[in-house]
N, C-alpha and C positions, 0 to 999 in steps of 0.2 A: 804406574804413572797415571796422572789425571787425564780427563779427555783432552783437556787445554795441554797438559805436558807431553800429551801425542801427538797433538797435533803440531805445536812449534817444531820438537824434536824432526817429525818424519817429512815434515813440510817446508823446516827449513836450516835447522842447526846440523841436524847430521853429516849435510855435506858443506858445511860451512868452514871455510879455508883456515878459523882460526881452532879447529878442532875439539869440539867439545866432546865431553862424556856427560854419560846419564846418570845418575842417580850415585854420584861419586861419593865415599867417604874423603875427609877434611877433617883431622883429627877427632874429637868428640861425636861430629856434624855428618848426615846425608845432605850434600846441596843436589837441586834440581837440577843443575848443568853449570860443568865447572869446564872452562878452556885453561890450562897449567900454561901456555904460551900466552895468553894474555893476562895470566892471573887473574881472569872475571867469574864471579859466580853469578848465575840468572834464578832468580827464582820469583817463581809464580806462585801468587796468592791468591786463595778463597777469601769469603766472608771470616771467617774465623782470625784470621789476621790480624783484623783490621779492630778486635775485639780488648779488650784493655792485658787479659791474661796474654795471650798472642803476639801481640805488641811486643809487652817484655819480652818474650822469649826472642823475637825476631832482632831486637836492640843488639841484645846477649850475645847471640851469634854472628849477628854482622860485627859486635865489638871483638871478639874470639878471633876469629877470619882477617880482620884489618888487620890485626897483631902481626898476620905473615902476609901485609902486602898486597892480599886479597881485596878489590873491592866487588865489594857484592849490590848489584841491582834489582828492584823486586818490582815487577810487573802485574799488576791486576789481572787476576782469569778472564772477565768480561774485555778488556784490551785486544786478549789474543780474538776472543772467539769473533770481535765487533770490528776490529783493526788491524789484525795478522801486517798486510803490508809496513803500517807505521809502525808497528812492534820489530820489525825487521830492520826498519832504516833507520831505529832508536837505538838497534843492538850492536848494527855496523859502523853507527859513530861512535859508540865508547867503545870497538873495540878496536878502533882506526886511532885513538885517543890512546888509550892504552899501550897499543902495537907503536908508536910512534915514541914513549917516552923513554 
């Protein structure tokens, strides 16, 4: 895991009521935290992301993942390390959203 995927993880998902795992396989895919009760995956992105190769790949995989239902949200590193709290009350409404449908 990245420092940014330690830190959300041990600081706030792991005792998070909607249960998440780390580094979960997702048929082809490792997502950076997937909750199966809300069908969300979180992941957090570097610079590299954000880069045109990346991009595609990130497309690919959130299109792969919707196929079963899955939505997946992706979170800037700099978010967690600059905003932790707002990252948290971002995470608890899509998955109050989710848990509710």
């Amino acid at each position: 895991m990245t420092k940014e995927e330690r830190h959300l993880w041990y600081d706030y998902l792991r005792d998070h009521p909607a249960r998440f795992q780390r580094q979960k396989i997702l048929g082809k895919y490792i997502v950076d935290f997937y909750s199966a009760r809300t069908k969300l995956v979180i992941e957090l992105d570097g610079s590299q992301h954000y880069e045109d190769a990346g991009a595609r790949y990130d497309a690919e995989r959130t299109r792969y993942l919707e196929q079963y239902g899955i939505t997946v949200i992706r979170i800037p590193n700099n978010a967690v390390n600059e905003n932790l709290a707002g990252v948290c009350e971002y995470i608890d409404g899509i998955v109050a959203e989710r848990a509710g449908r």
